[in-house]
N, C-alpha and C positions, 0 to 999 in steps of 0.2 A: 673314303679312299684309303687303301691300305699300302703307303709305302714304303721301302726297306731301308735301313742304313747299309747295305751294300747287298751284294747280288748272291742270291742261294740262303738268304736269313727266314724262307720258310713263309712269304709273301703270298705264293701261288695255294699252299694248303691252308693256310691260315683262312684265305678267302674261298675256297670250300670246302671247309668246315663251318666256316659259316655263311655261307648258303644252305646246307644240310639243313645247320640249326634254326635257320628264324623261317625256312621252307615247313622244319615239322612242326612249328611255332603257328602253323595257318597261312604265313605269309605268300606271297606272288615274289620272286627272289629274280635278277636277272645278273651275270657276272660281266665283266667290264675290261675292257685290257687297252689301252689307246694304240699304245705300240709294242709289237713283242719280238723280241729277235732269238729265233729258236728254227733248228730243221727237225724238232719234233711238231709236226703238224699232223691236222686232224681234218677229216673230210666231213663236212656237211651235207644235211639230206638234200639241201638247192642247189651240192655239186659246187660249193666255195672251198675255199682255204683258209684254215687257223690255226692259232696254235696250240697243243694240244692239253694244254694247261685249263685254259676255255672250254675245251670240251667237255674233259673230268667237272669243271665247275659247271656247265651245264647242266652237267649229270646231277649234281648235286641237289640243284635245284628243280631236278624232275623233270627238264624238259629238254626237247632237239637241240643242240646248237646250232647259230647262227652266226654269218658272215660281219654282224652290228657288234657281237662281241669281244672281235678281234678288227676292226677294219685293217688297222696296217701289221705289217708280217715282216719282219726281215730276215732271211736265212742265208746265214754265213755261207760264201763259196770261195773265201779265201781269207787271210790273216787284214785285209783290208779294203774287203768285195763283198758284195751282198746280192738276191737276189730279193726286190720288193713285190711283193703283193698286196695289194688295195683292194677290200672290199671280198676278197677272195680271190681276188684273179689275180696272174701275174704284170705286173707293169715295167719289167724291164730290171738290168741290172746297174748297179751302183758304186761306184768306189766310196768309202768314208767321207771323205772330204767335197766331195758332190752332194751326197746325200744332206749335209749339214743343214748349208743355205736353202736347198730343196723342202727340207722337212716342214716349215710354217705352209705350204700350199694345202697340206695335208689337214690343216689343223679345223676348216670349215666342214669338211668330210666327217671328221670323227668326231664333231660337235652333231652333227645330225645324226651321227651315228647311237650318242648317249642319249637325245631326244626321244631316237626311238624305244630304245629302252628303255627309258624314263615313263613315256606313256602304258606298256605293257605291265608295268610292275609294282608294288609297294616298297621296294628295296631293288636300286642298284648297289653293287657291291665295286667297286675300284679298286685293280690292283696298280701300281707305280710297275718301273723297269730298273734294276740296277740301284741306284743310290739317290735320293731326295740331294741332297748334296754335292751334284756334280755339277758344280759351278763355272767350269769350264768349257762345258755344254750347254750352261741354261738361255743361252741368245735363242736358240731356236728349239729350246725345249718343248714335245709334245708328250714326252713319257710320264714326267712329277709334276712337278709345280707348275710348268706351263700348261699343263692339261686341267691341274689342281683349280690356279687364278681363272684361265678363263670359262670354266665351267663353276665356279664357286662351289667347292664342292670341301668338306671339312674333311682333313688329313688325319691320322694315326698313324704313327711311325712303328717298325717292327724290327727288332734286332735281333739279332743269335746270338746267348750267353755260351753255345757251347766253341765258338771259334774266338776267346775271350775278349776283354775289351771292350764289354758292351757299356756302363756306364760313358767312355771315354767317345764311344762310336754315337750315340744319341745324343750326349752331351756338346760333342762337336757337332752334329748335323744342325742341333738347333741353332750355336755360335755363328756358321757359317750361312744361314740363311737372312735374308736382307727381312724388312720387318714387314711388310703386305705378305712376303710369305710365312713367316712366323702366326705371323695370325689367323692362316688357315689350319695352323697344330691344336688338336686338342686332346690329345694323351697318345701313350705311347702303349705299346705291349713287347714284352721280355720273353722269346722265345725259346727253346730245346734244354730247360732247366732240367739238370740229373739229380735227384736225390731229393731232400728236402726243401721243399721251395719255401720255407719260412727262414731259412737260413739267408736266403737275400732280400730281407724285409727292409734291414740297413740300406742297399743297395738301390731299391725303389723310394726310397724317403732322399737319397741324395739326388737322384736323377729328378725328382719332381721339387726338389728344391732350387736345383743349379738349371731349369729350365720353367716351371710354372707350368708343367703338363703335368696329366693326370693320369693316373697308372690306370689301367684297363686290365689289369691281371697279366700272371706270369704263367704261360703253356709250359707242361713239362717234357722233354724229349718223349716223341708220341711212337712206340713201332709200329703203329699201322699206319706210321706215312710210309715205310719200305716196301707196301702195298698196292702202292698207289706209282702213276709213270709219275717221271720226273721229268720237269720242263727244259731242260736241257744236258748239253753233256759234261757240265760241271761235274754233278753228281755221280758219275761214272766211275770215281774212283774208288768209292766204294759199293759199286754193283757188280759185287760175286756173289756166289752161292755154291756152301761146299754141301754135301749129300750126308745126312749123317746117318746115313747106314751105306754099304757098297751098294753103287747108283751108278747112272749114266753117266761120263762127261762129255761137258760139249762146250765147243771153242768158240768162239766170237772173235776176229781179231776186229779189233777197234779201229777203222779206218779213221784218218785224219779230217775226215768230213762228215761221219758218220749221223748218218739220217734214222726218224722213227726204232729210235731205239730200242721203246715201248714195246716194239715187239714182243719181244724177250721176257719181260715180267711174268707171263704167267708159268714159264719153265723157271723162273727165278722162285715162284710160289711153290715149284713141287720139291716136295722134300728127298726124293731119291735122284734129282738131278742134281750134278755139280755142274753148274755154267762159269767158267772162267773167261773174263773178256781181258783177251790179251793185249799189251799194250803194245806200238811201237816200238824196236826194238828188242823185243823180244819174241823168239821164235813161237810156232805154235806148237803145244803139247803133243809127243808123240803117240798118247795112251789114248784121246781122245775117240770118241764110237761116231762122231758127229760133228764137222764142221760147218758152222752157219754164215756166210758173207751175207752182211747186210745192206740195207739201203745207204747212200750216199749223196751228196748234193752235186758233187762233181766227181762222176761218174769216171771220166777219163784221167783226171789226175789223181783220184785215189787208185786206181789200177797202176800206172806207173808205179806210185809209192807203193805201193804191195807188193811189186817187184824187190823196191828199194828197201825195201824189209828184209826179201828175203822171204816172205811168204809163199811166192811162189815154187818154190823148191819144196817147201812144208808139206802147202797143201798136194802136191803130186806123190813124195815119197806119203802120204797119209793115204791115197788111194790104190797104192800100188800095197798098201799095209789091209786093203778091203776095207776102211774107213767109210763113210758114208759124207756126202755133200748136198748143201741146201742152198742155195742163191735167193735170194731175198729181194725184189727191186733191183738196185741198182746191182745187187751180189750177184744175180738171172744175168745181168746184162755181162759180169767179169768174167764170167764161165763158160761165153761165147768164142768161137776163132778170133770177131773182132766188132770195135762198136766205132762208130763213121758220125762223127760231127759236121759236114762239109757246111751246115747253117751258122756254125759257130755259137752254138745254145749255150755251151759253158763257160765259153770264153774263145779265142783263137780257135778259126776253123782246123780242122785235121781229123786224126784218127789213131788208133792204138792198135794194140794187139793183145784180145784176150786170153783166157790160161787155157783155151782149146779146149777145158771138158767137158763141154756140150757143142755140139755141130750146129749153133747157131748163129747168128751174126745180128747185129745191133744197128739201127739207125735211128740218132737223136733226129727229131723237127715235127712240124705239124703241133697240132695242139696239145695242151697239156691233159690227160688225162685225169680225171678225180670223180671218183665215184663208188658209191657202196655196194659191194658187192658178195654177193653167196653161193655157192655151191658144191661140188662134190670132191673129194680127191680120190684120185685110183687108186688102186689096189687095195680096194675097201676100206681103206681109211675114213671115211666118216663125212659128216656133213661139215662145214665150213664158213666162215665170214669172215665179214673183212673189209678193207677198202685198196683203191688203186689210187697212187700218186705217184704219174712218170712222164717223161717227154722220150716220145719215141717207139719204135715196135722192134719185136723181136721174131728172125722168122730161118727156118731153116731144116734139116731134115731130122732131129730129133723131137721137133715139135711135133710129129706125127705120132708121139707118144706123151700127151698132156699130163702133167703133173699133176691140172685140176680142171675141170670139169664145170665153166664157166658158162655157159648156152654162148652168147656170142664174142666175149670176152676173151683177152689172151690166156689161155690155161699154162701157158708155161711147158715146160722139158724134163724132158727124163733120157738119160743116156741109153745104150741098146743093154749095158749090163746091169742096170737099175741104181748101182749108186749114186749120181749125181741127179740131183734132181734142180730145178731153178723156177720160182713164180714171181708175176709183180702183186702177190696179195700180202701188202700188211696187216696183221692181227691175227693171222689163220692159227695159232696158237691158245688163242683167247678160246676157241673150239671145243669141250673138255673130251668129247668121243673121239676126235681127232686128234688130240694132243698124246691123248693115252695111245690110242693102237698107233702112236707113229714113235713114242717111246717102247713100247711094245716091240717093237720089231729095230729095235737099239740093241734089245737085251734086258729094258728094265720092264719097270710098269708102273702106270698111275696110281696117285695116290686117293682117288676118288674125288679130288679138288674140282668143284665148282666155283671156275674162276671168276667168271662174272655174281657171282653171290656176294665172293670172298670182298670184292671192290666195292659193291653196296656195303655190308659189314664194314668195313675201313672205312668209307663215308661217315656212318653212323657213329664208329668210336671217338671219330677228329671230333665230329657235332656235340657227343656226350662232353669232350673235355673243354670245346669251347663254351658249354655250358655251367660245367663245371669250375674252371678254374681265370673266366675270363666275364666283365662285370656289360654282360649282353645286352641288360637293359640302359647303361649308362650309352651303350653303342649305338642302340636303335636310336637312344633320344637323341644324337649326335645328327641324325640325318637329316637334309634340307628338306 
């Protein structure tokens, strides 16, 4: 089990990179996550829900993802709200302090969850959540240590030398752990090292003196993790991409809830696109050829706040500029006249009022939609895939002009003067014939990027350095 000294230290790739690597080593590899709290989610082929982290490590490991490798899921729908799902399904929403006491019911579930995995493979891999050291949670811990003890499973700790601190961050985690858990540590790894990693040789001799762990090698800062989605919106603040020759730009503003972000990476991979994700607070670019509203957890109060941006002024003077619009999931549902909660799916029944540029209208309830899905978009833009994750249907009179070309699926809208366009297909970018003629018709054009190639490649590179600069067979032999 692979856990962090705090959250975003490089956990999630760490563990597939290696899965990669003991996958091209012969092995049967399966990836592991007890609890994940991310609205990057990923759709499995049994039509579950996880998080999307699991999924890239599935990938890794060469096979489908499944519903066992994530059971529990929690995604933010407020500064102290969540929405849980078990197993793939959703099971209701949560405040922090409910969910506390709640979380040990969970903990028999995600034991037969790792059994199964355990049975299918030669190696599960375990990644932790946030901090091994957060002690103030550990009463009903199922994320580290309490998942750790009760499945006996042997720890590795993993820190970031690039956010510094890191002897100070391992050497405290181990200080602070009680001694049954101490003795599930048996080395540690030193992640996103720039430059010469001999120069923190000092560095690894004090950590494994002031602890009695054993160094497992020091990864160097790797650029083909900027390849790869990222498991939440931590990492957001450094996800731009300027063009470096005159390119397309295209805006993202960054909802406060902002869902499947992952879209966006493979325009983040082409080299004549400038994707700027705008923050809060700041308006959206006037220059831009292309506005993208993205998916969202909470649907009706990121549209308020978009209001409260100021956004909406943006994006209207940007169409009236002949700009071009893309609605994304929940983006599809903002672009409507209006979206109608009277079930109260998000919180408080009610309803809003969308930014009118599609003559559609919204209503959240009925079951959750999830599922993989493919096929065509107009105006000959190309073949497409993808997946659906949304509560609710969209329906109105610009739907009689499909975005995409789903057989019985929602295709989504297209305004009568073609700019506004709105689908619930995440991934439809990942597409490279489609991505190109819909840049194409921006004004730029693709770069030849085969994006699903480019993500095996970047798989491969993680694999090579964890083979490289991290001591794999000390790792296997570590396993129960």
């Amino acid at each position: 089990m692979l856990q962090g000294t705090g959250s975003d230290v490089g956990k999630s790739l760490a563990v597939a990179g290696l899965c990669r690597a003991l996958m091209r080593r012969g092995y049967s590899v399966r990836p592991f996550k007890p609890q994940n709290m991310s609205n990057n989610a990923a759709v499995t082929p049994g039509g579950g829900e996880i998080g999307r982290a699991q999924a890239l490590q599935a990938r890794a490991c060469g096979i489908a993802p499944t519903v066992h490798m994530n059971p529990v899921l929690l995604k933010p729908q407020s500064d102290i709200g969540a929405q849980l799902v078990v197993l793939g399904e959703v099971r209701g929403n949560y405040s922090a302090r409910d969910f506390q006491p709640f979380k040990q019911s969970l903990m028999p579930g995600i034991l037969e969850s790792f059994e199964t995995l355990k049975a299918e493979a030669d190696f599960v891999i375990v990644e932790g959540a946030g901090s091994a050291a957060e002690i103030n949670l550990r009463k009903n811990d199922i994320a580290n240590m309490g998942f750790a003890l009760a499945a006996d499973v042997p720890v590795v700790l993993v820190a970031d030398i690039d956010r510094g601190g890191v002897i100070a961050s391992l050497v405290g985690t181990w200080t602070l752990l009680p001694e049954d858990e101490r003795a599930l540590l048996k080395g540690f790894i030193v992640n996103k090292f720039r430059g010469d990693i001999s120069l923190f040789d000092d560095g690894v001799t004090i950590i494994a003196k002031k602890t009695g762990l054993k160094s497992l090698g020091v990864l160097p800062h790797l650029p083909a993790a900027r390849r790869l989605p990222d498991e939440d919106a931590m990492a957001l603040e450094n996800r731009e991409h300027a063009a470096s020759e005159q390119g397309v730009k295209i805006a993202v503003p960054r909802l406060a809830h902002i869902a499947n972000f992952d879209d966006f990476d493979p325009l983040l991979a082409e080299p004549g696109v400038e994707l700027v994700m705008v923050p809060r607070g700041q308006p959206l670019p006037g220059d831009a050829a292309l506005v993208i509203l993205p998916g969202s957890k909470t649907t009706i109060a990121d549209m308020e706040d978009f209001r409260a941006q100021g956004w909406d002024i943006d994006l209207k003077a940007h169409v009236r500029r002949g700009g071009q619009v893309l609605g994304i999931c929940a983006g599809y549902q903002m672009l409507g006249r209006c979206i109608i909660d009277s079930g109260g799916i998000e919180g408080a029944p009610g309803e809003t009022a969308g930014l009118g540029l599609l003559q559609i209208e919204t209503r959240l309830g009925g079951d959750k939609t999830l599922a993989e899905v493919e096929g065509t978009a107009s105006g000959g833009l190309g073949r497409v895939h993808g997946y659906e994750m949304h509560m609710g249907q969209s329906s109105g009179a610009d739907t009689v002009r499909p975005f995409l070309e789903l057989g019985d699926e929602d295709g989504g809208a297209v305004s009568e003067d073609g700019c506004v366009m709105g689908c619930y297909l995440h991934g439809l970018f990942s597409a490279d014939n489609f991505r190109t003629a819909f840049l194409a018709r921006l004004g730029g054009s693709g770069s030849g990027l085969a994006y699903e190639k480019d993500v095996e490649a970047a798989l491969d590179e993680l694999a090579d350095a964890m083979e490289s600069h991290l001591d794999l067979d000390g790792l296997a032999a570590l396993a129960r």
